[in-house]
C-alpha positions in Angstrom: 95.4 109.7 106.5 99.0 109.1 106.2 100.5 105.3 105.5 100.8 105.2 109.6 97.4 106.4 110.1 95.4 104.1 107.4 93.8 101.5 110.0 94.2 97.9 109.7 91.2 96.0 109.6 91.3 93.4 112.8 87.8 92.9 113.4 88.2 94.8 116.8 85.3 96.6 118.2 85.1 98.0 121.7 88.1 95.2 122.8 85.7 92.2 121.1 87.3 90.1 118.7 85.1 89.6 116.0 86.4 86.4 113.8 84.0 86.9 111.3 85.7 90.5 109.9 89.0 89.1 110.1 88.0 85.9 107.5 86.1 88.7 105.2 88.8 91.0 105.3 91.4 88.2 104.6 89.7 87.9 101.4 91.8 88.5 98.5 89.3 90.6 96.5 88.6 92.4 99.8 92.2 92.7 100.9 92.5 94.1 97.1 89.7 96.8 97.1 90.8 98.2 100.7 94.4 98.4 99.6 92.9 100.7 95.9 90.3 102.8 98.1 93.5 103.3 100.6 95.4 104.4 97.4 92.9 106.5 96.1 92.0 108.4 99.3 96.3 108.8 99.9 96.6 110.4 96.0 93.5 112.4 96.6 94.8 113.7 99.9 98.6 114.3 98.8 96.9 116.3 95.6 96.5 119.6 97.2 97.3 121.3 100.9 94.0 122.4 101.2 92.5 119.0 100.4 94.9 118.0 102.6 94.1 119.9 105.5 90.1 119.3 105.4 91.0 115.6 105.3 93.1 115.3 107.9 90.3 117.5 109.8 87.6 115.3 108.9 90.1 112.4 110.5 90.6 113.9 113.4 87.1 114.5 114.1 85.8 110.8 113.2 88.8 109.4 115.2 87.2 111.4 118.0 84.0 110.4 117.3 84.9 106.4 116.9 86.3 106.6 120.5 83.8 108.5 121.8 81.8 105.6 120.8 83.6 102.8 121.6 83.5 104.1 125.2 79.8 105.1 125.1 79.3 101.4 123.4 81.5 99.6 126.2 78.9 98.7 128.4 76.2 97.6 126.1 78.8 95.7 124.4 79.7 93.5 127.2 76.4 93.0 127.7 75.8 91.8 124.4 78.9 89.8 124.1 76.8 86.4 124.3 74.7 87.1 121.3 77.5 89.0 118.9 79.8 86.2 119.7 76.9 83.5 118.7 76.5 86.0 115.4 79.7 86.1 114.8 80.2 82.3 115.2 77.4 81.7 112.8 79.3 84.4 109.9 82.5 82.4 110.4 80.4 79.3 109.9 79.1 80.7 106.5 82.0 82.3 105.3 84.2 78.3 105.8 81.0 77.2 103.9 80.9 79.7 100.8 84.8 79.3 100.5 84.5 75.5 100.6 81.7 75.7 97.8 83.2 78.6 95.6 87.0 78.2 95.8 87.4 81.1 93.6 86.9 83.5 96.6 90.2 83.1 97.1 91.6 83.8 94.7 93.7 86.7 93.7 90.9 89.3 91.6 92.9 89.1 88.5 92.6 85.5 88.8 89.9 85.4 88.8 88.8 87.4 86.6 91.0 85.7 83.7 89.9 82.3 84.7 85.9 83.8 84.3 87.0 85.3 80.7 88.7 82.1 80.0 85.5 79.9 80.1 83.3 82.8 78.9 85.6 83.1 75.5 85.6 79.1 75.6 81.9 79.1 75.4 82.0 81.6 72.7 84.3 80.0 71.0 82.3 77.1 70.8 79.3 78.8 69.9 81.0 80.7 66.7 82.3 77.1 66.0 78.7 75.8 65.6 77.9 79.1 63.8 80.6 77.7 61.3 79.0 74.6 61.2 75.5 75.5 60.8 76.7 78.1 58.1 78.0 75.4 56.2 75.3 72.9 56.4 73.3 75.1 54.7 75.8 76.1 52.3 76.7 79.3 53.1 80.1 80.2 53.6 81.4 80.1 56.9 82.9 83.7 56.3 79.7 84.9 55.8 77.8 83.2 58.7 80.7 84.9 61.1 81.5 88.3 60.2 84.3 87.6 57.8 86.6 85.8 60.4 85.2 82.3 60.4 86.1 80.9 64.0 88.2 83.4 65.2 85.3 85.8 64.8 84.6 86.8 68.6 83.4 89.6 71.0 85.7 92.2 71.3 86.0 91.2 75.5 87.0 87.6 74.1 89.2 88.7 71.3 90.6 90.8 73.9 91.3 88.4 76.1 93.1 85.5 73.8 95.1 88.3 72.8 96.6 88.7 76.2 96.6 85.1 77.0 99.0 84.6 73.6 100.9 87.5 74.8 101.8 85.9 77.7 102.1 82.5 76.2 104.4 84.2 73.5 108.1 82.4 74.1 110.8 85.6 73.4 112.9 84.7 70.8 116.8 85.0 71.6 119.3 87.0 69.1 
């Protein structure tokens, strides 16, 4: 598919408005993972002519095929509104509910996913801290009872992460 010819999720089926795909689709880490499978399917398409051609072959025929069946589906659609409207009601319904409970659904993935390795290297942290501790109660060294690195001794993911985080925090000095 070409940029023009990616679909846009709307939550459109058959001229129903379903509510329920818009709110999912509005989702940051959805919104994210359609726009890299979008990217991916574009690089793998533009890779090679012959690639190229299938793909836009296979497009063609599942764009046939999708309205084919939207106007196959019309009529049992319509008479089905009354029940995927009350389903679709009832998604929106859970959707308000899980973001309400879980803020972090909306959040941006990376976000997310530092605020998740934040805690997680907090809670390790914490734990090689009592490791210190315990080392010394017994009199051991703490060097010993960690690995060599008394606190700062962490998983790599962790040691990983606060790495980034003081690259970040790190002010630039000026000349």
């Amino acid at each position: 598919m070409s940029a023009a010819q990616v679909p846009a999720v709307n939550g459109s089926a058959g001229g129903m408005n379903l509510e329920s795909v818009n709110k999912i689709s509005q989702l940051p880490v959805v919104e994210s993972t359609i726009g890299l499978a979008s990217d991916m399917y574009r690089k793998v398409k533009d890779s090679n002519a012959m690639v190229s051609a299938a793909l836009g072959a296979a497009e063609s025929t599942a764009q046939t095929a999708v309205n084919k069946a939207v106007e196959v589906g019309r009529p049992v659609a319509a008479r089905l509104q009354g029940p995927i409207q009350r389903v679709d009601s009832a998604l929106c319904t859970g959707i308000d509910y899980v973001e309400s409970k879980v803020p972090a659904v909306k959040l941006p993935p990376k976000e997310m996913y530092d605020r998740v390795m934040g805690a997680v290297c907090s809670v390790c942290g914490y734990g090689m801290q009592k490791i210190n501790e315990v080392g010394q109660l017994i009199g051991k060294t703490a060097s010993a009872a960690t690995g060599g690195d008394g606190v700062r001794a962490q998983c790599p993911q962790c040691a990983q992460a606060q790495a980034e985080r003081e690259r970040k925090l790190a002010v630039p000095k000026s000349d």
